[in-house]
Structures are given as structure tokens and as C-alpha cells.
N, C-alpha and C positions, 0 to 999 in steps of 0.2 A: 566354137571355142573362143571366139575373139568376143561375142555377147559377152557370155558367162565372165571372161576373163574381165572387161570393162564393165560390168554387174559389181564385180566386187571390189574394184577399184574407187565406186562411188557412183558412178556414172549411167544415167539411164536410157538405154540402147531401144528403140525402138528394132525388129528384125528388119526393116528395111534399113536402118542406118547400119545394123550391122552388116548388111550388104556391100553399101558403100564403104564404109570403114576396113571391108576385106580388098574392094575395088582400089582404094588409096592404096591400102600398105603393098599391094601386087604393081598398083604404081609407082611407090616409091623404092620397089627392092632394088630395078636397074640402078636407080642415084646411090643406094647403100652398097651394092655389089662394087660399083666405082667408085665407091670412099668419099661422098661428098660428104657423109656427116661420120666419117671415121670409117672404120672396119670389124663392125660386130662379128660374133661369131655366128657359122651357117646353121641353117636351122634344119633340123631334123627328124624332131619331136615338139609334143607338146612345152616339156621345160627348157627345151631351146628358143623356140616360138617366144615366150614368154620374156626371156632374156633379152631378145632380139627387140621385140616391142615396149619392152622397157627403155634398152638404149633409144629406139627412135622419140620416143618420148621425152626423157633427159634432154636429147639433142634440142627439138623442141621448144620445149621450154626455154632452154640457154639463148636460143636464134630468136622467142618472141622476147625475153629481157633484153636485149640485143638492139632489138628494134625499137623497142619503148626508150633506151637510152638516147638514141639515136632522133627519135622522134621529139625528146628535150630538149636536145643538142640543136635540132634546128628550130623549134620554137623558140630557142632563148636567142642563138643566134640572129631571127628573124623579128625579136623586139628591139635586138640590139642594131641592126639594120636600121627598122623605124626610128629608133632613138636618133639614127645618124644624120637620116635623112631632115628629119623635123626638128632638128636640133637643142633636144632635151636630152638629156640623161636619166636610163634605163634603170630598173629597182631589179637587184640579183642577188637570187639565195648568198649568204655568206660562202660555205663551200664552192659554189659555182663561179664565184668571182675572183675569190684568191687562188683556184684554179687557171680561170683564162688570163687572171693578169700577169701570171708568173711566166706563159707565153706571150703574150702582149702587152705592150707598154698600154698603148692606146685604150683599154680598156680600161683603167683607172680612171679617164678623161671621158668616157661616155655613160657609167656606170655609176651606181648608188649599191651601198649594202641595205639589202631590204631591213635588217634586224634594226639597224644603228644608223637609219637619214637622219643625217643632219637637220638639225630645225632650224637653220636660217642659212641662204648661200649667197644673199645677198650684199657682195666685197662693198659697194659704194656704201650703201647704208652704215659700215661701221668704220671703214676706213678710208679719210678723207686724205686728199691729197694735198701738198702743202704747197712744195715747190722741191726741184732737186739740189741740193746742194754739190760745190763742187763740180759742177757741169763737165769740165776738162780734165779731170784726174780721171785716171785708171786704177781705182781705191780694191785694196787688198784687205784691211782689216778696219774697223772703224769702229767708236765706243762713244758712250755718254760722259764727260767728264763733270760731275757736281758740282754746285758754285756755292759755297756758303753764304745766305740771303737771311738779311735781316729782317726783323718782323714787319709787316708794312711797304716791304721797299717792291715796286715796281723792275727793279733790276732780274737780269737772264737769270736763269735758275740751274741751267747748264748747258754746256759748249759743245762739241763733234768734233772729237779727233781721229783725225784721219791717216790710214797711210797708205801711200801708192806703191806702183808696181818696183818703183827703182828705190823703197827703203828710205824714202824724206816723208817726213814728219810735217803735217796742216793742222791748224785748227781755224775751225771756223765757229761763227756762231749761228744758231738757228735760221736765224734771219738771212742767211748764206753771205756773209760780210767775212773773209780774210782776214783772221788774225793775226797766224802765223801761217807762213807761206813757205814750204817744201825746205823745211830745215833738216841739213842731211846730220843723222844720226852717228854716223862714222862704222857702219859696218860694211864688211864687203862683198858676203852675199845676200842672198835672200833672206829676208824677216820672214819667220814663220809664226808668232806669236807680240801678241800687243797684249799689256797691262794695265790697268791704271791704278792709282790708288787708293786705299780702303775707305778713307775719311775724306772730310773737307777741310781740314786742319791746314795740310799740308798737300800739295799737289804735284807729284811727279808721273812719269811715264816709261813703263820697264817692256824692253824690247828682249826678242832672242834669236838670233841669227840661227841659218842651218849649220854652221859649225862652232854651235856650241857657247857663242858669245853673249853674254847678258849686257845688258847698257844698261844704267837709269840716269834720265835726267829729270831735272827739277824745273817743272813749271811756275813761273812765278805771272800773275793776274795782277796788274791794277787797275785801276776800275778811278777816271777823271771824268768829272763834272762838265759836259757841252756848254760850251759859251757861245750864246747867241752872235749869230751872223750880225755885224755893225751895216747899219746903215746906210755907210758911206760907201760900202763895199757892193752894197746892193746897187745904187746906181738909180735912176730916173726910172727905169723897168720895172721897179716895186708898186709906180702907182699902175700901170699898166696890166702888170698880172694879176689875176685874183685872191686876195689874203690868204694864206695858210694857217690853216689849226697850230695858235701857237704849240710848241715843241712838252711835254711832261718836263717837270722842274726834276724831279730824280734822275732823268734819264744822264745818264754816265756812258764812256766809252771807255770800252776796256783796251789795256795796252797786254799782250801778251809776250814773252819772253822765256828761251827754253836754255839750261848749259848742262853741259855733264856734270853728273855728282860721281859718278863711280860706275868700275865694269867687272867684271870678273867671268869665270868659263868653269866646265868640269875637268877634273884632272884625271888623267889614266889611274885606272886600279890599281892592287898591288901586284897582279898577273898580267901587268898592260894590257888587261883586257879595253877595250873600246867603249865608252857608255854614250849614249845619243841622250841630249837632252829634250827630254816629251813636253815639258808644262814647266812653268814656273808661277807659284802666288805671290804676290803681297800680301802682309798682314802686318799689323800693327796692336801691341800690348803695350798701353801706358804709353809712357815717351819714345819707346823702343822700335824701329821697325827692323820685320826680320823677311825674308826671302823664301817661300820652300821650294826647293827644287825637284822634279822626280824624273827618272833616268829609265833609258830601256833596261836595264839590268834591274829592276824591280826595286831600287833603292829612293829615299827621301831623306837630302841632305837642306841643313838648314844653314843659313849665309847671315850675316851680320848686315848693316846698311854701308859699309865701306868693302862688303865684300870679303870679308875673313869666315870661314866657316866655322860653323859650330860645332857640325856631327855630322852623320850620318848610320842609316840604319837600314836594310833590307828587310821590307814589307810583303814582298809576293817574288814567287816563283814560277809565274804565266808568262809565256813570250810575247814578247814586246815591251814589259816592265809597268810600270803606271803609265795610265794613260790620261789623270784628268785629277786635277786638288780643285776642290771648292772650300768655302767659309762656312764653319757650323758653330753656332752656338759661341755667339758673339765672338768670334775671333777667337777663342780659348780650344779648339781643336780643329781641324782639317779635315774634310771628309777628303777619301781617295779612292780613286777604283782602278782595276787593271781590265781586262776581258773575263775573268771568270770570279772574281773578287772584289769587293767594297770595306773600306775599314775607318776609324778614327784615328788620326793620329795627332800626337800630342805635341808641340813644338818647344816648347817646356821642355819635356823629359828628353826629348828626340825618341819618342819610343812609339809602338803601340799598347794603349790600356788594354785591350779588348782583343780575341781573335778576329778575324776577319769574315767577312760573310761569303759566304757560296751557295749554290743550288741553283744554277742553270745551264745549258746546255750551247745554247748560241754565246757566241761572242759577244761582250758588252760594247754599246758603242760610245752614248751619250746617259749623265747623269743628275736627279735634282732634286731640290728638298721639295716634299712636297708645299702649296700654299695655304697659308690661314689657319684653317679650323685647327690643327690637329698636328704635337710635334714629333718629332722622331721619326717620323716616318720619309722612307727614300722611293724616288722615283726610278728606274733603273729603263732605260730605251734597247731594245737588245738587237742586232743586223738582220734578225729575219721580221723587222719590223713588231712584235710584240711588247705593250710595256709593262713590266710587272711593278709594283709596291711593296715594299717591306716595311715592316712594322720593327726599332731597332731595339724597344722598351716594351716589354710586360711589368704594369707596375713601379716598382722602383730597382727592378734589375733588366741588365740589358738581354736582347732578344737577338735574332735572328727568325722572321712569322713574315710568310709570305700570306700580305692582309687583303691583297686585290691585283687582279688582272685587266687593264684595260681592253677593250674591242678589238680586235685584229680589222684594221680597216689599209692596211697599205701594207704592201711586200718591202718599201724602201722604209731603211729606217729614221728616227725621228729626232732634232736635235731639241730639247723641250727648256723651257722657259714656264717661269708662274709668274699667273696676271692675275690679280681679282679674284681668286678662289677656283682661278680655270688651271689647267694645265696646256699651252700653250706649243705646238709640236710643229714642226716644220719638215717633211718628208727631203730626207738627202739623200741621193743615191751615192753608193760606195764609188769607191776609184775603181776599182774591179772589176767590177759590172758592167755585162753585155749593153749593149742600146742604152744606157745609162742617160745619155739626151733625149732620148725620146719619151721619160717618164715625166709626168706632168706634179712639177712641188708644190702640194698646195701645204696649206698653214690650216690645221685644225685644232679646234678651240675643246678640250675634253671639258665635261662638269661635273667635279669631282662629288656635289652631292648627288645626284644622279647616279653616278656607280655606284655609291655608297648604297644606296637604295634598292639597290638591285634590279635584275632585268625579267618583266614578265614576258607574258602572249604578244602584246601589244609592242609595236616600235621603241624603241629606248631611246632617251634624250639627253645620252651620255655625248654627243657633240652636238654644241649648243654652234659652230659657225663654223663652217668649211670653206673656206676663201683662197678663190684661185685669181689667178692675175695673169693668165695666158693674152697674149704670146709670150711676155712676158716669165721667166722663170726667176723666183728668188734663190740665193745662196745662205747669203749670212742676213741677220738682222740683230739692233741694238734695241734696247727696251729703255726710258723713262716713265716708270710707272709713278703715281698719283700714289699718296694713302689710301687703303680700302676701303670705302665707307658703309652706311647699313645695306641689309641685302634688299636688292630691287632697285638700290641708286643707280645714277650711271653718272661716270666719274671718263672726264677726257684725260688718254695719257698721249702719248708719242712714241713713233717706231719707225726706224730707221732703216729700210730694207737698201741691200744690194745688188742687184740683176743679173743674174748672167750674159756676157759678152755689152754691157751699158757702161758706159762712166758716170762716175758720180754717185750720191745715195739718196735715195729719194725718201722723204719726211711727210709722213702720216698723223695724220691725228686719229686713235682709236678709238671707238666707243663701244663699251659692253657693260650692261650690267652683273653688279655682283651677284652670287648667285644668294641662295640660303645657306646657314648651315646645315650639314649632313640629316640630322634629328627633323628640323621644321622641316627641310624638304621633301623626304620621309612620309610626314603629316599630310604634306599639302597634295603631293602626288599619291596618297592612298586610293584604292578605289574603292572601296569599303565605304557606305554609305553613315553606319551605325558607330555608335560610339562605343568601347571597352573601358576597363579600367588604367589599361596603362597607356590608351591614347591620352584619355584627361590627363593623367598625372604629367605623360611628358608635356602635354598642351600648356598646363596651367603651371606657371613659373613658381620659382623655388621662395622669391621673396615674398609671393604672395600668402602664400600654406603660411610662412613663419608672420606676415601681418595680422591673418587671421586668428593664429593662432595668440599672439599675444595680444589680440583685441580680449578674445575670451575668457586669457585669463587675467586681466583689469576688472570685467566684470563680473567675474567670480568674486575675486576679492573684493569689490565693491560692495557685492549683495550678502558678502559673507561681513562687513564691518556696519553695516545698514541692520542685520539681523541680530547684531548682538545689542546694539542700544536701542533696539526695540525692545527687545526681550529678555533685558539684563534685571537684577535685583533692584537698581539705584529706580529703575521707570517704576516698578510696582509698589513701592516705597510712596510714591508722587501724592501732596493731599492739597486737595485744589482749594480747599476752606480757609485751610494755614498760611496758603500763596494769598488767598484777597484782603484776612486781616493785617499781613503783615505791609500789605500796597496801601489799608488805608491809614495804618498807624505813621508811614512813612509821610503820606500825604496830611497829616494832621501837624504832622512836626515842620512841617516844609509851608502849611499854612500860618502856623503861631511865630514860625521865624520871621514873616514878613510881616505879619503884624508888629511884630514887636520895632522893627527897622520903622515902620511908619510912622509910631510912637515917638520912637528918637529925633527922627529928623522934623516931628512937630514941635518939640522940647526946644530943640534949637531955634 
């Protein structure tokens, strides 16, 4: 019975394996009778039998998948061992990795995503060390302040303002020279937000306390001319020491000086209800500069530069209110987002033009315009580490088009910056979050033509530099980028990181090149050996078609003006007879006139 029945299961029984095969299941009834692989029912006929060796089968099968997982689990575990030992980092399936990282920290730090290794992890190669600024401070927020530099001039191009843990106000410059030295702002508790301002026009610095208090003061920059050390002051030691490179002729010191221009706070609702204030911008239209504010109650009120308000208006209905205003589109609107929401809004009107965008599921954390190529499009960072893109334009009407998905390569999420056509992501664990110290922040460089491109078989090169700096951990970091120049250049900017439990901020010099645009990169990474039609056309640029084109039609019309006085009525007309006696009648009159002249002047 057990033959026949394994016969037509598929299975091809020699009679002595059906022997055995009868010898097993007689083995294995005791372990069935006792419920190790459940409690079939007893057997008593042939279609009970059948039942019976069905479940032990099931079972089976379930206990060898079992083991084969099992068998994964410790191969992968057992590269990742080696990884440990020989101190490289292990390539693991994507599933597998955002699996074991979500129980260990430390597997982000011994690990690579097999889909999406990074092409370069070499940190010294692109970011060079400068020196630390501020050695002695215990710096809380820190920013690049722009210096308006004339064409030619050797002069700093911009300063680092700093603020410590007690709420005074540093600036320094690059060169880590003390400008201003811990000038207390006058607030009295914690500063949780630093500003600077939009332009180089004018320079101030807008702070906001945790209850609520805005400050701005006004920076004011002079920049005097070094007057060389006298000689006399030098002393007999000049001939002794070795000459120094005289000093640069431009070279200026700058005086800096900070006072209050104005302060203002929010006021209780008309329900005293309570508002916290989340963010505040600077912007500036024309001569005007105005303030945005946004509040946990979901609101964006806007402030005059003395502090009088203008309006306000509720934006979103997600808890915790807005969480974040950037600059879009030169200052003439405000991008804003809450946790489940993104919008425009207008400082003009005080209004929203537009609804607001939605369609996801995680909490928003961090927000950014995408870089370069391509506009209207938003980058959105969301707390279960996922970064999605929105598309905010189809055409010439606005959208809502979710256009791309970045890689899932880290569980914490990312606070993102654009550099050079990268998108620039910095892994931040939440305040919430378990072992939150023991996840390792690296700084990952996405390449936005790369995703663009799409992801085949082969590894993706959608993170073009994955840079860690252990033991070391960053926090925050400030950006002076460089103009972007053609793709393939490399262009030095500067980046200002600050460390967890370090004083001071330490100043880097980056180097990465640009990438391509989205199309040529496209091009270049096909693996298509052969050419189509619409590889040439996008290959072959747009001014070229229209050179050729009006090359050909010059010489149309050339051969079409060429063809008529050939072949007009005036050329067949033509008598070559009539041409030579009327050349020599002219030469016969042109001969007699000089005889006759010769005649004259013999007379005389």
C-alpha cells in the first residue's frame, strides 16, 4: 500500500525501499503517538493510513524548510563572524540586513547591502581635515555666515557661527581666529534653533529659545587693512630670524560686532490654548525682511522685522504642527512640512495656493529640494529610514507624483543636504530609540543620476561614498558648497561637522565630483553594446540637428540661385560674336583717342 501510494505521489519506490519506508513510518508512529510532530488522526484503514502519511509528510517538509533557514541563519551569521574577525565588512542580502539591524545596532557597522555597496568608503580620500575650530566650546548649533567678496579680492568668503551650550553667541573665522567671543544673547533658557540670514546684503542672526522667545541681532563686519609691523618694534631679532613671506597686500582683518535689533514670542490663542514654537525662517522680498514662524498647533504666522505680526493661518492638522520651513523658489514661497504633510506656502498672501501633499505612512522627519538637474521636485526623509521623492509639477500644473524611491540602506533616519547633484544624508537616530548610541552615523552620498537610471542584476551605484568616522560619531554638520561645475569636475567645498560628546567643530575640506546629468548618465551606464535610434538622438545634441539643418538649407538655396542663371532666358540669349566686335570697336576708339592726344601735344 505504501509502494502504490508513493507510485502515485510521483515517487519511484523500488520494493525494497518500500520496505524500509514501511520500517521508518513503524519507527516513527511511537514519536507521532507522543505528539512530536502534532496529533494525527489513528489509523485504521487504508484512507486513514493515507491521511496519517500525508500529515507526517507536511510535517516534513515544514521541519526540512526549517532547517534550510536555519542553515542560512548560520552561514550568514558565520561570514559575519569572519567579517569580524578580519576586519572588513560582510555583503548581506538587503532583507537580511534590515532584518538583523533592526536587532542590532552593530550590524550596520560590520555590514554592506549586497544590492547597493557603496563605490567608494574611502573617508580620507574625500574629506580632508583642516583643523578644529573653537577647541574649548561645548558648540550646540553652528552655521556658515556668507561674506559678500568682491571680484578678485583674496578676502574670507565666510565666517562660523557658533553657539554653546550656555546660549552666547562666537564667531570665528575659518582660520579659527576669535571674532566674537561668547556674546550673551539675553535669553534664559536653552536655545533650540540658530538662523542666519538669507542674503549678503545685510547680516543678522535669529535665535529661539525653549519658551518661545525670538531674538534677532544684527551683525555688523568691518573688514581693515593690516598695517605692517614697524621696524622699530621688530627690534635687533629681525636680522637674526629668517625673512618671512611678506604678508598679501588685500589681506584685511575683520572687526566684528553683534546688538539687538528686536525680539518678539507667540501669543496664547484665542482658547489659551498653548502653541510651542517648532521653527522659525528668515526671508527677505526686496527691501522687506519678514519672519515665518510655525507652531505645534499646525499654524504659520508671519512677523514683520520689528516684530509686529502680519497674519496667521493653519496649514495642517497632524500632531505636533509643522515641523520644518525651507526657501523655495527664490524666496517668493516656503516649502513646509508637518509628519504626514508637505505644502507651499505664500508669505504674500499668508495663505496656502495649493492643497498639501500626503501619501505616506511613517512619520516625516527631515525635508529637501532636490539638487541640480531637475525642479520641483522634493526630497522627503521619513523615521523608518526610507527616502521617497515627489515630483510637485506635471507640466505647467502642479502635482502631487511619487517620482522615486531611494534604497533602504539604514533603519535610522536621515537628515539630507544637496551637494553637487548628490543627495547628502546623515543617519540620526531618534531620541526614542532603544541603544540609540550604539548605532554607527555614517554620512552617505546618494547619486541622483544613478537612481534615475534605474537598478538592474548587477550592483547599483546609487551611493557614490559611504563615510564613516568611528569612534568618532557626527551629529549636526554645516555646508559651504562651491558652484557646481561640468560633470566629472571636482570642485573643493567645506563641511563643518560636530561630534558627539567633542568640543568644538571640526572643518573639512570635501572633494567629490559632479555627477552627469540623469540622460548622459543613462547613456554612459547602458550595457547595451549596440546603438538604437533614440540612443543617437538623445547622444547627439539638440544645437547640432538645428546646425546641420540650416547648413542644408543655405545650400539648397544656393544651388537653387546657381541653377536659375544658368538656365535662365538672359544666358541663351548670349552671342559671343556681338561680345568681340563690340570689344574691338571700343578698342579702336580708345586707340584714335590717343592718337589724336599725341597729335595735340606735338602741335604745342
Amino acid at each position: 500500500a505504501a509502494q502504490n501510494y508513493l507510485s502515485r505521489k510521483g515517487f519511484r519506490v523500488h520494493p525494497c525501499g518500500a520496505m524500509r519506508a514501511l520500517l521508518w513510518l513503524g519507527f516513527l508512529v511511537p514519536y507521532v503517538e507522543a505528539g512530536v510532530f502534532g496529533s494525527p488522526a489513528p489509523c485504521h484503514d487504508e484512507a486513514s493510513c493515507k491521511v496519517r502519511l500525508d500529515t507526517l509528510t507536511s510535517k516534513l517538509d515544514e521541519l526540512r524548510d526549517e532547517m534550510r533557514g536555519k542553515h542560512l541563519a548560520l552561514q550568514a551569521l558565520e561570514e559575519i563572524r569572519g567579517g569580524i574577525l578580519s576586519g572588513r565588512r560582510v555583503e548581506l542580502p538587503s532583507a537580511q540586513r534590515q532584518h538583523l539591524e533592526r536587532g542590532s545596532p552593530m550590524i550596520s557597522e560590520v555590514t554592506f547591502d549586497a544590492r547597493h555597496r557603496p563605490v567608494s568608503t574611502n573617508v580620507s580620500r574625500h574629506f580632508q581635515s583642516q583643523r578644529v575650530i573653537a577647541a574649548d566650546l561645548e558648540v550646540q548649533h553652528h552655521a556658515f555666515l556668507h561674506l559678500k567678496k568682491s571680484p578678485g579680492s583674496k578676502s574670507a568668503s565666510a565666517l562660523l557661527v557658533l553657539l554653546d551650550s550656555q546660549s552666547k553667541l562666537s564667531i570665528y573665522s575659518l582660520e579659527n581666529e576669535p571674532l566674537l567671543d561668547r556674546f550673551d544673547l539675553g535669553h534664559e533658557g536653552k536655545v533650540v534653533q540658530l538662523e542666519l540670514s538669507p542674503t549678503q546684503e545685510n547680516h543678522f542672526v535669529v535665535t529661539v529659545g525653549e519658551d518661545n522667545d525670538v531674538r534677532v541681532h544684527n551683525i555688523k563686519i568691518i573688514a581693515k587693512k593690516q598695517k605692517p609691523d614697524s621696524p622699530k618694534e621688530q627690534g635687533s631679532e629681525k636680522d637674526e630670524e629668517p625673512k618671512e613671506k611678506p604678508k598679501d597686500k588685500d589681506a584685511r582683518m575683520l572687526n566684528v560686532t553683534a546688538s539687538l535689533a528686536s525680539h518678539f514670542s507667540l501669543s496664547h490663542g484665542e482658547l489659551e490654548e498653548t502653541r510651542k514654537l517648532n521653527v522659525v525662517l528668515p526671508i527677505e522680498r526686496g527691501s522687506q525682511t519678514f519672519f515665518i514662524a510655525g507652531d505645534s498647533l499646525g499654524g504659520i504666522s508671519v512677523f514683520f522685522r520689528n516684530g509686529t505680526m502680519r497674519g496667521r493661518v493653519r496649514v495642517t492638522e497632524d500632531p505636533g504642527g509643522v515641523k520644518g520651513l525651507i526657501r523655495a523658489q527664490g524666496q517668493q514661497q516656503v516649502l513646509f512640512y508637518s509628519s504626514h504633510a508637505f505644502g507651499f506656502f505664500s508669505p504674500s498672501q499668508v495663505d496656502l495656493q495649493y492643497p498639501p501633499c500626503t501619501g505616506w505612512n511613517s512619520p516625516l522627519y527631515d525635508l529637501a529640494m532636490e539638487p541640480g538637474y531637475s525642479t520641483g521636485r522634493v526630497l522627503l526623509a521619513l523615521q523608518d529610514g526610507d527616502v521617497l521623492v515627489y515630483a510637485t509639477t506635471r507640466g505647467k500644473s502642479k502635482a502631487c507624483d511619487l517620482a522615486l524611491k531611494f534604497p533602504h540602506v539604514s533603519v535610522l533616519p536621515f537628515k539630507l543636504h544637496s551637494f553637487r547633484g548628490h543627495v547628502m544624508a546623515v543617519a540620526t537616530p531618534l531620541a526614542e530609540m532603544q541603544k540609540k548610541d550604539e548605532y554607527v552615523r555614517e554620512i552617505f552620498f546618494f547619486n541622483m543620476a544613478a537612481m534615475e537610471n534605474g537598478y538592474g542584476s548587477s550592483p547599483s551605484r546609487a551611493i557614490t561614498l559611504q563615510a564613516s568616522f568611528k569612534p568618532k560619531q557626527p551629529e549636526t554638520l554645516a555646508m559651504l558648497g562651491q558652484p557646481a561645475g561640468p560633470a566629472g569636475e571636482k570642485a573643493k567645498s567645506q563641511v563643518a561637522i560636530r561630534f558627539k560628546d567633542a568640543k568644538g567643530v571640526e572643518l573639512y575640506d570635501l572633494t567629490l565630483r559632479t555627477p552627469p546629468p540623469p540622460k548622459a548618465a543613462a547613456d554612459s551606464s547602458s550595457n547595451s553594446s549596440g546603438w538604437d535610434m533614440n540612443s543617437l538622438l538623445n547622444w547627439f545634441p539638440k544645437v547640432g540637428v538645428f546646425g546641420i539643418a540650416l547648413i542644408g538649407v543655405i545650400f539648397w538655396n544656393i544651388k537653387k540661385v546657381s541653377g536659375q542663371t544658368s538656365s535662365g532666358p538672359e544666358a541663351d540669349d548670349f552671342d559671343e560674336e556681338l561680345f568681340k566686335e563690340k570689344l574691338r570697336e571700343r578698342r579702336a576708339k580708345a586707340q584714335d583717342k590717343e592718337k589724336e592726344q599725341q597729335e595735340h601735344e606735338d602741335a604745342d
